[in-house]
C-alpha positions in Angstrom: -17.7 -47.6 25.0 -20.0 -44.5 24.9 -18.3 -43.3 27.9 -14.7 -43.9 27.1 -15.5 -42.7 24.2 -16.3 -38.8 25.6 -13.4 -38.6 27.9 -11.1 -39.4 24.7 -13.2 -36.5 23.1 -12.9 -33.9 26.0 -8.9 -34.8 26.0 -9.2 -34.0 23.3 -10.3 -30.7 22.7 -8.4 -29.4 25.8 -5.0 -30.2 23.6 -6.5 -28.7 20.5 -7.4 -25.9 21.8 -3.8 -25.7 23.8 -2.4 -26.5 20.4 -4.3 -23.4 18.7 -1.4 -21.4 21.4 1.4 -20.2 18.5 4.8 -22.7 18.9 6.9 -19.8 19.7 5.1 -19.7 23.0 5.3 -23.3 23.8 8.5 -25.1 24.6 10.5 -22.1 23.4 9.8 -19.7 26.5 11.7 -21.3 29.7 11.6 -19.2 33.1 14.9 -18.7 35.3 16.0 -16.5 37.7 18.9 -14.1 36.8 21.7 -13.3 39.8 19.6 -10.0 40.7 16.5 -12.2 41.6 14.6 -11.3 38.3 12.3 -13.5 36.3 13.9 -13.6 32.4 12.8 -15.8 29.8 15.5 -17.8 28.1 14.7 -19.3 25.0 15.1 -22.8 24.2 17.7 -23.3 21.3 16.2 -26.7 21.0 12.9 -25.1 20.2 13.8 -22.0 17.9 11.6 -21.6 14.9 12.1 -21.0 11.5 11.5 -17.6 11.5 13.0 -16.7 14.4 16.5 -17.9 13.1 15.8 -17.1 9.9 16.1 -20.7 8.6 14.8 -21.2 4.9 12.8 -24.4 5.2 11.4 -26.4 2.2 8.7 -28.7 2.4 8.6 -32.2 0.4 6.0 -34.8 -0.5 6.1 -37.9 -1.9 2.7 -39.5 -2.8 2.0 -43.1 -3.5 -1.2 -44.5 -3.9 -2.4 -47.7 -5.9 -6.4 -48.3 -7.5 -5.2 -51.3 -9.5 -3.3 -54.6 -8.1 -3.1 -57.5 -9.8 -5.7 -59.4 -8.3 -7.7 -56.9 -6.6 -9.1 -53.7 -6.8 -8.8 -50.5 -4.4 -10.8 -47.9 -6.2 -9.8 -44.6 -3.9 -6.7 -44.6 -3.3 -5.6 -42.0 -5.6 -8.6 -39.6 -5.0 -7.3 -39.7 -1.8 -3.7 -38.5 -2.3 -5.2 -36.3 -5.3 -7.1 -34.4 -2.5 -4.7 -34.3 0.2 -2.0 -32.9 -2.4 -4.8 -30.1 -3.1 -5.1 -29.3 0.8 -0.7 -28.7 1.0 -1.0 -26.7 -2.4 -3.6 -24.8 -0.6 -2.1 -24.2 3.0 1.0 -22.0 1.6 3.9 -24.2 1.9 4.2 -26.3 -0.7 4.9 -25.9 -4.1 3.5 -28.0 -7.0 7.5 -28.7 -7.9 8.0 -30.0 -4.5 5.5 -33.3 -4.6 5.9 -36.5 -6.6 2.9 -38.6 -6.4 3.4 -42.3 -7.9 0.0 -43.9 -8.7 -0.7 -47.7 -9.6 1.8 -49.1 -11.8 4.5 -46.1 -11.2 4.0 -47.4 -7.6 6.6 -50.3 -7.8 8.9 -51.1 -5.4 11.8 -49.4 -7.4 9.4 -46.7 -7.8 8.5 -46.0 -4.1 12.8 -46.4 -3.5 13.9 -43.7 -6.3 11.1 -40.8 -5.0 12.5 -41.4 -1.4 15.7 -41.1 -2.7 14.4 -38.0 -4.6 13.7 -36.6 -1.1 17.3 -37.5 0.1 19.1 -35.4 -2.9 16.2 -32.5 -1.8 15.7 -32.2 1.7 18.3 -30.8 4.2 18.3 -30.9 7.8 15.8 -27.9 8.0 13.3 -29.4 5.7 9.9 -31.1 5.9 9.9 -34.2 4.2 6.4 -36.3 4.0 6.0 -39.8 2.7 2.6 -40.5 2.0 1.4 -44.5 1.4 -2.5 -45.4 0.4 -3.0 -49.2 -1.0 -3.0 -52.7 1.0 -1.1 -53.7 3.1 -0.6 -57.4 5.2 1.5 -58.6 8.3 3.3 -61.7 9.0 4.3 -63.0 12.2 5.5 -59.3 13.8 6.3 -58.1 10.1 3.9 -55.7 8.6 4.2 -54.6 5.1 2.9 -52.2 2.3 1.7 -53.8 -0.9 3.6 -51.9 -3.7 2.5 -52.4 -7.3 3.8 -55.9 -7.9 6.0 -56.4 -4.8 5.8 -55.5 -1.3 8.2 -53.4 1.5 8.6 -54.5 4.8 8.4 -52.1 7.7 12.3 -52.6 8.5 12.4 -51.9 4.4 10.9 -48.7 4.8 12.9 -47.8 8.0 16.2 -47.9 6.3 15.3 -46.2 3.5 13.8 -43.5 5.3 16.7 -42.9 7.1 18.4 -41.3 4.2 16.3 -38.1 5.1 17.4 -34.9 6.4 15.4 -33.1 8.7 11.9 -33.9 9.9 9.9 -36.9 8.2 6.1 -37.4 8.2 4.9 -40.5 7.8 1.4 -41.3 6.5 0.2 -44.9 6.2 -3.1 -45.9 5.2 -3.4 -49.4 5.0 -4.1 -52.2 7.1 -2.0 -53.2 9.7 -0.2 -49.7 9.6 0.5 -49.5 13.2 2.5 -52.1 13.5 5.3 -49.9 11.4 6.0 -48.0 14.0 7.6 -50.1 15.8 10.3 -49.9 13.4 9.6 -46.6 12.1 9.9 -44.8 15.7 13.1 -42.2 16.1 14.1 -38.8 16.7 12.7 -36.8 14.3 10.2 -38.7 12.8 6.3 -38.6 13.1 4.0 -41.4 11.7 0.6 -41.2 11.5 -1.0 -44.7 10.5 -4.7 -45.0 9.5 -5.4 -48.0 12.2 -3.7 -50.2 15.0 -0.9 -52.8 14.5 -4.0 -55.7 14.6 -6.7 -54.1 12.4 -7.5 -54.0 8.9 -8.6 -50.3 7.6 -11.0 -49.5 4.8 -11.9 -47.5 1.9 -16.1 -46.2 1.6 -18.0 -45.1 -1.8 -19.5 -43.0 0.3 -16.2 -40.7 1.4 -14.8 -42.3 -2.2 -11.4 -41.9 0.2 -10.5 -44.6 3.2 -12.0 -43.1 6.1 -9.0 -42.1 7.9 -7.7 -40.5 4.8 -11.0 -38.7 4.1 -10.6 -37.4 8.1 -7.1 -36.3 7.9 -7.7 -34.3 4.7 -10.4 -32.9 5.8 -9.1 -32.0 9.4 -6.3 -30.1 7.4 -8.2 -28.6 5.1 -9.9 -26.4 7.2 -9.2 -27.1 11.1 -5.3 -27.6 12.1 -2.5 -27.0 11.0 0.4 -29.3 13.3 0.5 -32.7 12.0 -0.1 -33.7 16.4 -3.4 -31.5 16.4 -4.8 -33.6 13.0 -3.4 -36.7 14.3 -6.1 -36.0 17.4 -9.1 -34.6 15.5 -8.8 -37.7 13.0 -8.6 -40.3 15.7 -11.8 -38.8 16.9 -13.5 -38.5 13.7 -12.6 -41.9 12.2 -13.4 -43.8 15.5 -16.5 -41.9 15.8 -17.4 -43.3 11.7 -15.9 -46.2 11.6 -18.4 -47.4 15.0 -21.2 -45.7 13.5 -21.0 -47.5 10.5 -20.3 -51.0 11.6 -23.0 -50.8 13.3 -25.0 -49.5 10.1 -24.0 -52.6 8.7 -23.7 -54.7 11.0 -20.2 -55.3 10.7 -17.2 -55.0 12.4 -15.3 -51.9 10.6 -14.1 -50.0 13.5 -10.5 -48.4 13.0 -7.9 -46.5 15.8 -5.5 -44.7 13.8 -2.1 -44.1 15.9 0.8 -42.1 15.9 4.5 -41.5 17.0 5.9 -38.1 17.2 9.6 -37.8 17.8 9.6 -34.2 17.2 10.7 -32.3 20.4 8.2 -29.2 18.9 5.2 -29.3 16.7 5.4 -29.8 13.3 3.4 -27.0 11.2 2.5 -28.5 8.0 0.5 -25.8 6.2 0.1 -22.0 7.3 -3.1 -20.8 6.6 -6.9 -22.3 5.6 -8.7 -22.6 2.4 -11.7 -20.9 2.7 -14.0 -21.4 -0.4 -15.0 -25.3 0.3 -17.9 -26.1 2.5 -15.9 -28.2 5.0 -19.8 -27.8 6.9 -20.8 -29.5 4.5 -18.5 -32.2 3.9 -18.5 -33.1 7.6 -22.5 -33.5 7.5 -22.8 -35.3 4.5 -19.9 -37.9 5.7 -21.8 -38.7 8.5 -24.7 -40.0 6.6 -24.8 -43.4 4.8 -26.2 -44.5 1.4 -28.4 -47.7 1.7 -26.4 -49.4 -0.4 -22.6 -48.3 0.6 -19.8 -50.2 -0.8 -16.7 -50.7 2.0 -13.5 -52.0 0.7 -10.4 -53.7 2.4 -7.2 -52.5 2.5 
């Protein structure tokens, strides 16, 4: 495990620090011989960025996260959105008027429908539209679902409705069994990050007071990428790395492998530039440390 462990790492770090190479210089710069024998560089109109075509593009969020259910009790899901939304305000391109965030009983399933459609009537095919989902979730049979405030949406649910969206959409699903969405959720144009694989369960730590994936993805973003693909890889690696550490802390089997499916042909830049007054040093020691008595909850 150790050792399959460090070549995921050293993988790795060679795309992140590929990644850290500016888009324009990526897929957009082809090589091709002209009729004299020359080397030119032909650029990719696949690839153009926004600036190079001088394309206004908006970015969008919607936010859901739900502390209280009925019968149970999730008590960091909306600290985790809360933060997250703090890390796009931060990164220079989003505005405060451009993110709805539902939270427990604004989370219903007529809710969660009525802000997507809110990004249908907003984004356009330029855009950046993210859909951001913390609270339970279950699977039945080859069915996975998300646990809205007194109903539930079934992957093939959320499919359809996100197909309503212009442009590029970001999926974010922390709960258990999120994986298995992407089954349904893959196409052209979308990228989905999910907090574990299509058979595990995901959880939520006083200590972080976030689910751990969440707690790695914000803080990844925060202050070391800026791609959704390069925070995608960083979190893997950090929330594998504390999710083994602390089941065996506890003696339990808490391990998570969040996954993802990018059907982007380019990377997808999701904020421009870094917040530098928090001590992510800080942040990254301390959530590597465990209280003796640590509370780990189920989602």
């Amino acid at each position: 495990m150790k050792k399959r462990t460090m070549i995921s790492f050293f993988f790795i770090l060679i795309f992140f620090f590929s990644s850290a190479v500016p888009s324009t210089y990526g897929l957009s710069s082809i090589m091709a011989n002209d009729d004299n024998g020359d080397t030119t560089y032909l650029m990719d109109a696949l690839s153009f960025s926004a600036q190079q075509v001088n394309i206004q593009k908006e970015y969008w969020a919607v936010l859901v996260a739900i502390n209280a259910y009925g019968g149970s009790f999730l008590p960091y899901s909306i600290n985790e959105i809360t933060q997250f939304k703090n890390t796009l305000l931060d990164g220079g391109n989003w505005k405060e008027s451009n993110i709805l965030m539902l939270t427990d009983e604004e989370a219903t399933i007529n809710g969660i429908i009525t802000s997507i459609e809110w990004l249908e009537s907003n984004a356009d095919e330029n855009d950046v539209s993210l859909f951001y989902f913390v609270g339970h979730g279950k699977k039945s049979g080859d069915t996975e679902s998300i646990i809205a405030y007194g109903g539930s949406m079934t992957d093939l649910e959320l499919d359809q409705h996100l197909d309503r969206i212009n442009g590029t959409v970001v999926t974010i699903l922390d709960s258990c069994y999120s994986g298995g969405f992407i089954d349904e959720l893959k196409q052209r144009g979308r990228i989905v990050l999910t907090a574990c694989a299509a058979d595990e369960n995901t959880y939520q730590v006083r200590d972080l007071e976030s689910g751990i994936f969440g707690y790695y993805l914000n803080l990844t973003l925060e202050s070391y990428t800026k791609f959704a693909e390069g925070t995608y890889l960083l979190t893997w690696l950090f929330s594998v790395s504390y999710s083994q550490k602390l089941s065996k802390q506890y003696n339990e089997s808490y391990t998570i492998h969040p996954q993802i499916y990018d059907g982007t042909l380019t990377r997808t830049r999701l904020i421009n530039h870094h917040s530098y007054f928090n001590n992510v040093f800080s942040k990254f020691i301390y959530s590597l440390s465990f209280s003796k008595e640590n509370s780990v909850f189920r989602m």
